[in-house]
C-alpha positions in Angstrom: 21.3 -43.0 -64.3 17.9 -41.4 -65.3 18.6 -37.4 -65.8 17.1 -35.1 -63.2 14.8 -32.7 -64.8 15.6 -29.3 -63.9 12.2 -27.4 -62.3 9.9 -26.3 -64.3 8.6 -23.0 -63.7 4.9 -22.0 -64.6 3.9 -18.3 -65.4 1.6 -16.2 -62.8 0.0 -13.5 -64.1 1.0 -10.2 -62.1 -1.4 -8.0 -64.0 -5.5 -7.6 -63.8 -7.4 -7.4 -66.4 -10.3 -5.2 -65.2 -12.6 -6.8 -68.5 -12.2 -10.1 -66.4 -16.5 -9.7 -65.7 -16.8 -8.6 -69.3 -15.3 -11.7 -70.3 -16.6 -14.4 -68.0 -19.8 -13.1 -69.5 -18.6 -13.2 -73.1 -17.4 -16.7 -72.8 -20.4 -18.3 -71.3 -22.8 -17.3 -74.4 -19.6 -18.9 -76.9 -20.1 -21.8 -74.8 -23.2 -21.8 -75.4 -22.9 -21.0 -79.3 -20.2 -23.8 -79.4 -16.9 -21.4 -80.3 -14.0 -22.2 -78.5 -12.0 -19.9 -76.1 -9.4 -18.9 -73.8 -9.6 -21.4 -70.5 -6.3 -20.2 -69.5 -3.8 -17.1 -70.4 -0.2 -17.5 -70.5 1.4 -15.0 -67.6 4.1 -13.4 -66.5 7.4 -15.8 -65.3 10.4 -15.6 -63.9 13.4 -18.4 -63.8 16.7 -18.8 -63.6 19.1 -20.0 -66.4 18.6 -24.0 -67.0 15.8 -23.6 -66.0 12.0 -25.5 -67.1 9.3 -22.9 -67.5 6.0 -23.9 -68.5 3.9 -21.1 -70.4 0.4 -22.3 -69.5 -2.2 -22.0 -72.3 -5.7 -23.9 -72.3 -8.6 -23.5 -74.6 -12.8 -24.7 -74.9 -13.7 -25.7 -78.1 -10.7 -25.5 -79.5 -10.9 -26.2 -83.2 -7.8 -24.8 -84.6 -4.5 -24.6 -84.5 -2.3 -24.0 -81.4 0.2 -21.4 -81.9 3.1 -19.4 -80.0 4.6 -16.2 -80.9 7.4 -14.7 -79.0 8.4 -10.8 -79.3 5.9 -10.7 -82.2 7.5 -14.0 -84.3 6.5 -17.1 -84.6 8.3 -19.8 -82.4 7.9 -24.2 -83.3 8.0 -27.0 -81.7 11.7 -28.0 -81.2 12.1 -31.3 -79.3 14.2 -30.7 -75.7 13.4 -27.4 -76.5 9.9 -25.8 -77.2 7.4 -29.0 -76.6 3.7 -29.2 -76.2 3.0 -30.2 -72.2 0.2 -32.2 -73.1 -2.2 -33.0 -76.3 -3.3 -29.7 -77.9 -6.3 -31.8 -79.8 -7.6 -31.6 -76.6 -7.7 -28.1 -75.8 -4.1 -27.8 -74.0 -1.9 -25.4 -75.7 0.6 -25.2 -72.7 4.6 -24.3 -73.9 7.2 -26.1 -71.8 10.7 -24.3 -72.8 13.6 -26.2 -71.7 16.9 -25.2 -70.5 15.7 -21.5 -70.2 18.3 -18.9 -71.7 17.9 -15.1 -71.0 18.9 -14.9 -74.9 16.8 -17.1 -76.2 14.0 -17.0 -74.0 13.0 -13.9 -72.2 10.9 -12.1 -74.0 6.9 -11.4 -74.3 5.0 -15.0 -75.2 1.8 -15.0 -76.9 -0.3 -18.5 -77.0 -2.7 -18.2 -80.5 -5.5 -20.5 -81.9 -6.5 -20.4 -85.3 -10.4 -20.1 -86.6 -11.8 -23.2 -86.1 -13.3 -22.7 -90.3 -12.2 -19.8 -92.9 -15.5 -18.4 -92.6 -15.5 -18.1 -88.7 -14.3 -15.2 -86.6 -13.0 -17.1 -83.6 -9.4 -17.1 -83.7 -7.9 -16.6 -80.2 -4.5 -14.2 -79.4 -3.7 -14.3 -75.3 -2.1 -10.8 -74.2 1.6 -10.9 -73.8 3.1 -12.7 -71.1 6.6 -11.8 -70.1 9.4 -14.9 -69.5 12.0 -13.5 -67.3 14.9 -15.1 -67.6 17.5 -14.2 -64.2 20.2 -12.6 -64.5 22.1 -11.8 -60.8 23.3 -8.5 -60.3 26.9 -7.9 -59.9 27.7 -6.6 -56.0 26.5 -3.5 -54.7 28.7 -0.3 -54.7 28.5 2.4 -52.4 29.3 6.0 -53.9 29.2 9.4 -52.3 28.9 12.6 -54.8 29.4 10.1 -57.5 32.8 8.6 -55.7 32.9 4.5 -55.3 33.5 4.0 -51.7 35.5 0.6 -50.9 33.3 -1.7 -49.2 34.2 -2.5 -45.4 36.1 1.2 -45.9 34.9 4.6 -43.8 32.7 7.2 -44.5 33.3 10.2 -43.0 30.2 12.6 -42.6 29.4 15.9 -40.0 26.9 14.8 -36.8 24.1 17.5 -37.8 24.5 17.4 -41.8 22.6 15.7 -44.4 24.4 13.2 -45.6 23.5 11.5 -49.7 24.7 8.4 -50.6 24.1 6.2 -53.7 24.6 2.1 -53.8 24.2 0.9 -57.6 23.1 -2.4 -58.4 24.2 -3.7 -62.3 23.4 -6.3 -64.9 20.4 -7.8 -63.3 17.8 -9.1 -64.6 15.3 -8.2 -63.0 16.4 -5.0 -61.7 17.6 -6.0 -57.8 15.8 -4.6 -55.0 17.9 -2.3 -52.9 17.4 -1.5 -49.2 19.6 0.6 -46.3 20.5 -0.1 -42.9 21.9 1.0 -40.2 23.8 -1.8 -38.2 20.8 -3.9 -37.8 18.0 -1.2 -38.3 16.5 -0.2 -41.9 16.5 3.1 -42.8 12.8 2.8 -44.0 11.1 6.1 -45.7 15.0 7.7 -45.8 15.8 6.3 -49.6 14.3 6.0 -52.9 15.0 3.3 -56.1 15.2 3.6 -59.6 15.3 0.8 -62.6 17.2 1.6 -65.7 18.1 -0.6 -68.3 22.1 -1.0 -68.7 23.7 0.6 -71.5 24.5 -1.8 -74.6 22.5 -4.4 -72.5 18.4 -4.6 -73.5 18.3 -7.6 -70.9 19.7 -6.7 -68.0 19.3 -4.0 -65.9 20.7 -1.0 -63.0 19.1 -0.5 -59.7 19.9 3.1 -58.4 19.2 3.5 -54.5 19.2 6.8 -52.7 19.7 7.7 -49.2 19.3 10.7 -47.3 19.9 11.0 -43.7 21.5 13.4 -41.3 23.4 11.1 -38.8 24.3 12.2 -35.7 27.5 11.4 -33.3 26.2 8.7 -31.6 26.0 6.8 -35.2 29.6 7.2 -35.0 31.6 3.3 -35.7 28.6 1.9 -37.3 28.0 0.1 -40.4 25.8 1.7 -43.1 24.7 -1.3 -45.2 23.4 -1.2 -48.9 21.6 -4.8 -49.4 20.7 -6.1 -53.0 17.8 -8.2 -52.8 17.9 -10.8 -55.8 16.8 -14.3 -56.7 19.3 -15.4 -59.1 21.6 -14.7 -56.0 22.7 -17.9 -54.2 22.0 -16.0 -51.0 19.0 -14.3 -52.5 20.9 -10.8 -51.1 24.4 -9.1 -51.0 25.0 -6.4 -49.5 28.2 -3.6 -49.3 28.9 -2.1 -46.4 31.0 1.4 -44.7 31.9 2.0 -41.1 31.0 5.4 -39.8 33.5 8.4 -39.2 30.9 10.6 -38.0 32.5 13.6 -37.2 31.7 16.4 -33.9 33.0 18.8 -31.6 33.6 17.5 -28.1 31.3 17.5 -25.6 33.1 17.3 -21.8 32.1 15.9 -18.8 34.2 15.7 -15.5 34.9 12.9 -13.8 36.3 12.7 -10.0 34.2 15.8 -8.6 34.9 15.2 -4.8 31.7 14.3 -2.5 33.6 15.3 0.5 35.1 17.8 1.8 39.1 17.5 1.1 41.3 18.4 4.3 44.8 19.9 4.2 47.6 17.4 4.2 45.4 14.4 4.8 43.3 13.9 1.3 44.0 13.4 -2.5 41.8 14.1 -5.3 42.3 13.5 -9.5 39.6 15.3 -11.4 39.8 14.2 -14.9 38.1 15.9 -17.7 37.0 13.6 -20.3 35.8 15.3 -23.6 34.3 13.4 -26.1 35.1 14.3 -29.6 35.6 13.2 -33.2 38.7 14.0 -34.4 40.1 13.8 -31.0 39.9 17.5 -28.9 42.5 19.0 -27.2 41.9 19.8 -23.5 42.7 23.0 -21.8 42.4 23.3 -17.7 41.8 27.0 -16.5 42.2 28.3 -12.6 40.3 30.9 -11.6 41.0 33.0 -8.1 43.5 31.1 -5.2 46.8 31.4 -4.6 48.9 32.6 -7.7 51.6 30.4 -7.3 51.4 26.7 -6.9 54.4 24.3 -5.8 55.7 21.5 -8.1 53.3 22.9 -10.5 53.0 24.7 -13.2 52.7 28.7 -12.3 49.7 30.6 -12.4 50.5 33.8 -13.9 46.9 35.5 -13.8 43.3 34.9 -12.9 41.9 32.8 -15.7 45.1 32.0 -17.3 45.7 28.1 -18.7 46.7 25.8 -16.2 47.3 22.3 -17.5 46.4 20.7 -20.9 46.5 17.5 -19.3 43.3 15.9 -19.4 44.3 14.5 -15.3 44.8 16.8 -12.7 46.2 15.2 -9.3 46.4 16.7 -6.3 48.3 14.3 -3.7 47.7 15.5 -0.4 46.0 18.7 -1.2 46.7 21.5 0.3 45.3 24.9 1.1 47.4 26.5 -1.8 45.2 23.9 -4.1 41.7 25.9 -2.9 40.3 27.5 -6.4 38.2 27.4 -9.1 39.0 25.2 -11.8 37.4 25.3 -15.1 37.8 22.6 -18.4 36.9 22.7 -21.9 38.2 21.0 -24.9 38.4 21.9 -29.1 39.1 20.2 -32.1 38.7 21.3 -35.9 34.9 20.5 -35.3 34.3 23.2 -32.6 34.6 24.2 -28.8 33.0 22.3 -25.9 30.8 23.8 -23.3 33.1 24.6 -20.1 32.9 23.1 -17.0 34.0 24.7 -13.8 34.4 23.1 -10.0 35.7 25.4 -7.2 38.0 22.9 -5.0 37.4 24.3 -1.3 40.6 22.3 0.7 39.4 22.4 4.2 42.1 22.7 7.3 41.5 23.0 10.7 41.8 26.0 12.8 44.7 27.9 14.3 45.0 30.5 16.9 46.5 33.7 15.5 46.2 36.0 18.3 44.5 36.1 22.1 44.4 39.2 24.4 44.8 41.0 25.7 47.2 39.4 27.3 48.4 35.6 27.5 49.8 33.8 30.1 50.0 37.2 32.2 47.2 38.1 34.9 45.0 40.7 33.8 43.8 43.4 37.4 40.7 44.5 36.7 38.5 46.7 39.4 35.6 45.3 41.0 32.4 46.2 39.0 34.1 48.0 36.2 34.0 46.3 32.5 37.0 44.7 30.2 37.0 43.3 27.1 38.7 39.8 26.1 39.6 39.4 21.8 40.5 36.0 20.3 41.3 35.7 16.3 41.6 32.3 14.5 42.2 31.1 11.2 40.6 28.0 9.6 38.4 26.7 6.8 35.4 26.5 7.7 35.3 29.8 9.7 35.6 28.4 12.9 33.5 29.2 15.9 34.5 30.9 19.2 34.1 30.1 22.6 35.2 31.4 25.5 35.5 29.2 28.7 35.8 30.7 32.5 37.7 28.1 34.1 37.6 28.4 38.6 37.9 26.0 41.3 34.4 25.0 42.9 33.7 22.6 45.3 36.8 21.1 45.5 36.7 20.6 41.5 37.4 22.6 38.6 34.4 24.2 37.1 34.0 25.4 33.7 31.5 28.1 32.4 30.7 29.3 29.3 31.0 32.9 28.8 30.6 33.9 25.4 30.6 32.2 21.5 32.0 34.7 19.7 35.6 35.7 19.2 34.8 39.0 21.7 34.6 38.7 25.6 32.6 41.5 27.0 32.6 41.3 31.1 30.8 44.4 32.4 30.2 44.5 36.3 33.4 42.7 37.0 32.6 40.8 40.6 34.9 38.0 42.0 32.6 35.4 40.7 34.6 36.9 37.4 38.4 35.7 38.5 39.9 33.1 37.1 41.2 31.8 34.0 39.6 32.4 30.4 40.1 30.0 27.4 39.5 30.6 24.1 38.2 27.7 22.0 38.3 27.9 18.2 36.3 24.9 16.7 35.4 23.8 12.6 33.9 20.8 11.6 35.2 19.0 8.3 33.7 15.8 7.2 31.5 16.0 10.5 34.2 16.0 12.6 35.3 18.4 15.0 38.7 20.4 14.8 39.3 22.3 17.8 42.1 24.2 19.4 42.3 26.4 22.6 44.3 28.9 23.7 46.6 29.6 26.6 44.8 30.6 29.4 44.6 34.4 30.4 44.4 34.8 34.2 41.5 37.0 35.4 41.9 39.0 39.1 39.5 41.1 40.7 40.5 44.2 43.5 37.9 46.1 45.5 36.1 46.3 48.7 35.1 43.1 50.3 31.5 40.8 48.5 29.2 38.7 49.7 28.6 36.2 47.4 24.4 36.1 47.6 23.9 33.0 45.2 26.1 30.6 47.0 25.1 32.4 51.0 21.7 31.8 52.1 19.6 35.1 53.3 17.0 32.6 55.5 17.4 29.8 57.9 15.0 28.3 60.2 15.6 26.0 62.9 13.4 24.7 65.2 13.7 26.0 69.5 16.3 24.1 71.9 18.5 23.5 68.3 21.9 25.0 67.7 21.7 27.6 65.0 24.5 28.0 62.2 24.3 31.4 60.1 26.9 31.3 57.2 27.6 33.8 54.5 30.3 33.6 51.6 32.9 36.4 50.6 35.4 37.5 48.7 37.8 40.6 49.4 40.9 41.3 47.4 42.8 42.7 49.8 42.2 40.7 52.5 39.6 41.9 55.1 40.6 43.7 57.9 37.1 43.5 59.8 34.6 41.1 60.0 31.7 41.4 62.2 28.2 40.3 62.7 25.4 42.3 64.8 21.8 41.8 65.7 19.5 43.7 68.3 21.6 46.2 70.5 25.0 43.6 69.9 27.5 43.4 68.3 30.8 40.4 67.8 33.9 40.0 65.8 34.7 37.0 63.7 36.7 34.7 66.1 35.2 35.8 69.6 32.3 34.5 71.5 29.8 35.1 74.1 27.0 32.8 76.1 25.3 31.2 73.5 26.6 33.2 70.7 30.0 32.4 69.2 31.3 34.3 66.0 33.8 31.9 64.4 37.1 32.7 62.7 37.2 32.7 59.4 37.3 30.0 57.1 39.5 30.2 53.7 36.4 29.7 50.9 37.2 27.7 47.8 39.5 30.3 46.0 42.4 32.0 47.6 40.3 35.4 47.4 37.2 34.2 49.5 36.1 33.0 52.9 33.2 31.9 55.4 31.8 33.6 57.9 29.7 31.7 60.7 27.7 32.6 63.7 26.6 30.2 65.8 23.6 30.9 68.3 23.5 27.5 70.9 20.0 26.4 72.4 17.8 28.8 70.0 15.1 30.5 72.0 11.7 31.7 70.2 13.5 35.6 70.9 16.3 34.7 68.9 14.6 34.6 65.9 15.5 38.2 64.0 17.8 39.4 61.1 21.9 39.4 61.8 23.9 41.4 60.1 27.3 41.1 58.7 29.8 43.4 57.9 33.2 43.2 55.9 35.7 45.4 55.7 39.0 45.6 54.0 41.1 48.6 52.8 38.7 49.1 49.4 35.7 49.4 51.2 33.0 47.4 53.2 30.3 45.3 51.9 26.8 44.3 54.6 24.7 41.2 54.1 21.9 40.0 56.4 20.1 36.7 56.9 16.8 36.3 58.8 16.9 33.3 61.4 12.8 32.3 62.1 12.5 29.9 65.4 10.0 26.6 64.9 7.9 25.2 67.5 8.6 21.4 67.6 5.4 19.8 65.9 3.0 17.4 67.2 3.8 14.1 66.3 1.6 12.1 64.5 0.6 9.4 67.0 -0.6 11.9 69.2 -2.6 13.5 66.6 -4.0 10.0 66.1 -4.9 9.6 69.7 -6.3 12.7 70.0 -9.2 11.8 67.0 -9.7 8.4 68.5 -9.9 10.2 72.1 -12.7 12.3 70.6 -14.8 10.3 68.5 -14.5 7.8 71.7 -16.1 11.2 74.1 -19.3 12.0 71.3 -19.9 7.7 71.4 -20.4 8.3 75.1 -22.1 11.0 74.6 -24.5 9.7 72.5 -25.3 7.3 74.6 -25.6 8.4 77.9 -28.1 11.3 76.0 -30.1 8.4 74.3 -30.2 6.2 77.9 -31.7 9.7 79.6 -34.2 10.1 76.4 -35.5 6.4 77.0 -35.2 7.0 81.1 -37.5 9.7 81.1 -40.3 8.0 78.5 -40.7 5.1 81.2 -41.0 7.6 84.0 -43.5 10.0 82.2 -46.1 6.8 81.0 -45.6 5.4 84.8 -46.6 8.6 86.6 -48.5 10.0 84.3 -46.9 13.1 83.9 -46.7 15.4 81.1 -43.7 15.3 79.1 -42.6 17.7 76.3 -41.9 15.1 74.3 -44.9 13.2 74.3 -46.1 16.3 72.2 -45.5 14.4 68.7 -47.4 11.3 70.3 -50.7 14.4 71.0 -50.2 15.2 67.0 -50.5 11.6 66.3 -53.7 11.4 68.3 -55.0 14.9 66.5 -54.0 13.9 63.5 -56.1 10.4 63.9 -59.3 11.0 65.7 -61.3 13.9 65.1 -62.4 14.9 68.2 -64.9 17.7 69.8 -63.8 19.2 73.5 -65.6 20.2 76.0 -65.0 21.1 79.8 -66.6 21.6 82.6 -65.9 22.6 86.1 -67.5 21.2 89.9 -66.5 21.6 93.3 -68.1 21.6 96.8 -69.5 25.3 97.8 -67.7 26.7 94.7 -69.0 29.1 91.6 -68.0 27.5 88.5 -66.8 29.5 85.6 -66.9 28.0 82.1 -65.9 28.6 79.1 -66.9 27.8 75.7 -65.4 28.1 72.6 -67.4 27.4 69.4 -67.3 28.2 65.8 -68.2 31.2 66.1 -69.7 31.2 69.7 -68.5 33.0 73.0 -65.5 32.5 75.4 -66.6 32.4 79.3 -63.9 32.0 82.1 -64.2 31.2 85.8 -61.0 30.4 88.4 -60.9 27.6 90.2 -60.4 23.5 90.2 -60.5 21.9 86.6 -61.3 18.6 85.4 -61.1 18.0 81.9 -63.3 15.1 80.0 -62.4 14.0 76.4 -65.7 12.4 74.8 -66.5 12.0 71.1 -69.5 13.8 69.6 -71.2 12.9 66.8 -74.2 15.5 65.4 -75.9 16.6 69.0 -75.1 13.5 70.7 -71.9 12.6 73.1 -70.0 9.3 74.2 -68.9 8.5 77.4 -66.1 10.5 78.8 -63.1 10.0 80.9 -62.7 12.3 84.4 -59.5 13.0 85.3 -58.4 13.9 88.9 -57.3 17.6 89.1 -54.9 17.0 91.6 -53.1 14.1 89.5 -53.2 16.1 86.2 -53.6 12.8 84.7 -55.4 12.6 81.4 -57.4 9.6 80.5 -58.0 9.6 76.5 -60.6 7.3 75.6 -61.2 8.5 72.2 -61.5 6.2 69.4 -60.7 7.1 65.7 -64.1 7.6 64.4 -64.9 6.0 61.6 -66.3 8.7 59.1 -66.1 12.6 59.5 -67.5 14.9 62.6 -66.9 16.9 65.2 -64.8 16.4 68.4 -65.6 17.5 72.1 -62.6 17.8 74.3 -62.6 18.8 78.2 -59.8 20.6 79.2 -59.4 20.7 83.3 -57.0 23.2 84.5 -56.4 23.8 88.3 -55.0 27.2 89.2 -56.7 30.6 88.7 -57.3 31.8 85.3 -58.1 35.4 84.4 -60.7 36.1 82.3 -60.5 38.7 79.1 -64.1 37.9 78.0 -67.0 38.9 78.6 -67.4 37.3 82.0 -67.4 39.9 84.4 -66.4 37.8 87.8 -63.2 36.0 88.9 -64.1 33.1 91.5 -62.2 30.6 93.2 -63.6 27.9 91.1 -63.2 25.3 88.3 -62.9 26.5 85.0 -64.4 24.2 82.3 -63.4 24.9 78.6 -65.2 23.3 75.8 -62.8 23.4 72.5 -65.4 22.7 69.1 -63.1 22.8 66.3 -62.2 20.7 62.6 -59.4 18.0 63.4 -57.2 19.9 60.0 -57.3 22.8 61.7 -54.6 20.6 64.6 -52.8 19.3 62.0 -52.3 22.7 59.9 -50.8 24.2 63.2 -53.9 26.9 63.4 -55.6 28.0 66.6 -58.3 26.0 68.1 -61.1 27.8 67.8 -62.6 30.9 66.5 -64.0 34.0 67.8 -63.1 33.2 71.3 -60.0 31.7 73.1 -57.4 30.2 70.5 -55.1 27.2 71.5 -52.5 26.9 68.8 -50.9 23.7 68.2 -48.1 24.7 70.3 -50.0 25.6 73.1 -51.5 22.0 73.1 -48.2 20.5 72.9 -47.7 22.2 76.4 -50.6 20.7 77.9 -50.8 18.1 80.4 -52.4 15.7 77.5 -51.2 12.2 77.2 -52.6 9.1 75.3 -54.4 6.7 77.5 -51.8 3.8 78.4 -54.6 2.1 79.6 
């Protein structure tokens, strides 16, 4: 079987030469003279025993003789041992060294080349290149102020102090590299290393790793770890370790604090206090206030004295003995702990201790004078008060609130007061409600007779031909002696009666103290309505109350309202109607006869409005004088009595139409006159039969007819002004009185 060549290790050079440039630059111009030089340097190497290492070593030009020098002396070629890798002739001067020994090989290796002639100056000497031969370290060792410390041992150190501790690495070669942990984390920038050569050994040598650290307690139980890094190790490491006895003083905390509040007799509770220490702490329980003395326990022989040094304390049921402050702490040869306190509040429910001023016994008191009712109660939480007035009403018992505090003040005692008081003492624990109540204390009320106002009615109203019931509440304590009830000049005793008006007896009321009182008035009549008054007596005194009776009128029903609109809009139909029939009745009959209505007045304003018209009028008659009239812009009036027959003719500039004659007698007017088509003046004939007095300047009065001539503008009509001016002025009114009428014709 062909031997397996161990490997062969070649040299790296770990240092820099900072001529390297210098060099490069020196070579190239022996190149170019033709002397040889270095191609390659040995460098520095590291292997392990048995092993090959090849010192590499190449030269240009090489002329000379290849030669190897270790620690300053000569070494040959020894077959298996120091050989020649390749052919030096041809410029490789490379050293394999077999079967490496840290005595015979380690060391500082120079490769050498002779002068290439006697005469030349270019013999060649490398710089020394050191061959490391391995040697593993033995384990490390932990020490603390220079004592070995066992490895998987304990180390005991103070939380807060700063701890030193050495870990020595020997007889390696190269020194090992030493690092720190902490469990699985490296202590990095917490130690330092030094390298020293072991004593009597040149070869080998001893790491030296420092740490410094101040640990605290929750390092406690972990593994510090020294690890020698080292290639001739078959693991490349090994490490010694030491568990942590990190000492402290206890810290406490409390455990079982209750959320809820505890109750007497029903609850439990442990509280445990739990101090965390290193050595172990001693706990101590303190009370602080409560009861002195506790059963099945250990006594309490002062405020603030030791309790228990238990670290558990149960309480199983609690009870209201339990209810103080308890405090915890805990030492050990480190220090004290901080102290912890909890009060423990034991919650029970309440109890009546005293109610008065007297129970189950009736308490007199005087009608409107005052008394005072006290309850006291015991409970934790303080409870709260009520007092309850419990009375018969209605047939059922009714309860009333009188007060929420542990005092009852009734001033103004009335009967509405009698009956039986309660007191109520409530707490709530864990949001329920604890209550208790009291025997009752029995309230009675003596005095002159009382109306009770709130529960008797001071009005009533009926409506007329109804019966009438008046009823008033009282309460007398004694019993009344007299009870009567007057109005106007009369005057009737409960339980008699007369006509319509009966006085019934009295009727027991709801507690055995009170009664009703009614009057009953038959058939009311509107006369009956007034005040009554009643009066009740009883050997106390007397007490009056009124109520005022009002009479109603039975109302109109609704359907006859109803008809009555209907019956009414129905009338103003008619109404309109029959007035609308007479309006058209009297139109027919006016344009039929001719006659002059007054309301064919708006169908004269039309006409003005339309045609522009000039009037004139003139007067005739058999053996008659005629007076006339004339009325002009600014011309004269003239005036004459007797028959007049008025012509309506249109007048443009001087010249007339043909007009329209009218018979006197008939009053008819006939108007004729077209709208003109353009502007003018209008002539209009007015024909009046009667006698007309004159208050111009015409100085007779003659049985004749009177002709009036009327020049005007047709605005002046429509504007409402006179017709006319300086003479005899017809307003538009005064036309609408006329006997004018348009021309059916």
């Amino acid at each position: 079987m062909a031997r397996k060549d161990p490997p062969s290790i070649v040299g790296h050079n770990h240092h820099h030469r900072p001529d390297t440039i210098t060099c490069a630059l020196t070579c190239t111009r022996l190149k170019e003279k033709g002397m040889q030089q270095f191609d390659r340097e040995p460098q520095y190497a590291e292997a392990n025993p048995g092993e090959i290492v090849i010192m590499p070593c190449r030269v240009f030009n090489k002329k000379g003789q290849c030669v190897w020098q270790k620690d300053g002396k000569p070494v040959g070629i020894y077959p298996g041992k120091y050989e020649w890798v390749s052919s030096p002739d041809l410029g490789d001067c490379s050293l394999r060294i077999s079967a490496a020994r840290a005595d015979l090989d380690a060391g500082e290796w120079e490769c050498q080349v002779t002068a290439s002639s006697f005469d030349a100056q270019d013999a060649l000497t490398s710089d020394p290149a050191r061959l490391v031969v391995r040697v593993p370290p033995s384990p490390p060792q932990l020490e603390v102020e220079l004592s070995p410390i066992a490895d998987g041992g304990n180390l005991t150190l103070s939380a807060g102090a700063e701890a030193t501790v050495r870990c020595l690495s020997r007889g390696g070669n190269p020194a090992a590299n030493v690092k720190w942990f902490l469990d699985q984390r490296e202590l990095v920038g917490h130690y330092n290393q030094t390298n020293t050569t072991d004593i009597g050994k040149v070869k080998t040598w001893m790491a030296v790793s420092t740490l410094t650290y101040t640990f605290t307690k929750t390092d406690h139980s972990k593994l510090l770890r020294c690890v020698a890094l080292h290639e001739a190790y078959p693991t490349k490491s090994r490490e010694s370790s030491v568990t942590l006895d990190i000492h402290y003083a206890p810290e406490v905390t409390l455990v079982g604090t209750p959320t809820v509040d505890l109750e007497e007799n029903i609850d439990s509770v442990s509280l445990r206090c739990r101090a965390d220490a290193n050595p172990p702490a001693t706990v101590i329980w303190r009370r602080v206030g409560g009861n002195p003395s506790m059963t099945n326990r250990a006594p309490v022989v002062s405020m603030g004295d030791i309790y228990s040094f238990q670290e558990t304390l149960e309480f199983s049921p609690v009870t209201r003995k339990d209810s103080a402050t308890y405090s915890c702490e805990a030492k050990n040869t480190i220090g004290t702990s901080n102290l912890i306190t909890i009060p423990i509040d034991i919650k029970y429910s309440p109890m009546i201790v005293n109610v008065g001023p007297a129970v189950s016994q009736q308490l007199t008191v005087t009608l409107y004078e005052s008394t005072r009712l006290e309850c006291q109660a015991e409970g934790n939480p303080l409870p709260r008060y009520q007092w309850l007035h419990r009375r018969p009403k209605d047939g059922e018992e009714d309860i009333v609130i009188r007060s929420e505090d542990r005092y009852l003040h009734i001033t103004n005692v009335t009967y509405e007061h009698q009956g039986e008081y309660i007191c109520i003492a409530t707490s709530t624990i864990n949001g329920l409600e604890r209550m208790v109540q009291s025997e009752a204390i029995t309230l009675r009320v003596v005095g002159p007779p009382q109306v009770l106002s709130e529960v008797s009615s001071r009005f009533i109203s009926v409506e007329r031909g109804d019966d009438a019931v008046i009823r008033a509440v009282f309460c007398a304590d004694p019993r009344p002696i007299r009870v009567s009830w007057r109005w106007a000049a009369f005057q009737m005793e409960a339980g008699s009666g007369s006509g319509r008006f009966v006085a019934e007896a009295l009727h027991k009321g709801k507690r055995d103290e009170c009664y009703e009182t009614r009057l009953r008035i038959q058939r009311v009549e509107m006369n009956d309505a007034r005040h009554y008054y009643l009066t009740v007596e009883n050997d106390k005194g007397s007490d009056t109350f009124y109520v005022t009776l009002t009479v109603k009128v039975e109302p109109v029903s609704m359907a006859t309202v109803i008809a009555v609109v209907i019956a009414c809009l129905f009338l103003i139909i008619v109404v309109t109607l029959c007035l609308l029939y007479a309006y058209r009745s009297e139109r027919c009959c006016f344009d039929r006869k001719g006659g002059s209505k007054s309301t064919d007045l708006e169908s004269m304003k039309s006409d003005v409005e339309s045609v522009h018209s000039s009037s004139q009028c003139s007067s005739s008659g058999n053996n008659s004088a005629t007076s006339q009239t004339s009325i002009n812009r600014g011309g004269t009036q003239r005036s004459s009595v007797g028959q007049t027959k008025c012509h309506v003719s249109k007048t443009t500039s001087s010249s007339s139409s043909n007009s329209s004659n009218v018979s006197a007698s008939s009053k008819k007017l006939n108007n004729t006159t077209p709208e003109p088509p353009g502007g003018g003046q209008y002539k209009t004939n007015i024909f009046i039969n009667g006698p007309v007095t004159s208050t111009a300047t015409s100085t007779t009065s003659l049985p004749s007819t009177t002709t009036t001539t009327i020049t005007t503008n047709p605005l002046s009509a429509l504007n409402g002004e006179s017709i006319g001016n300086g003479g005899v002025g017809f307003p538009r009114s005064a036309l609408r009185g006329s006997a004018i009428a348009k021309n059916q014709q």
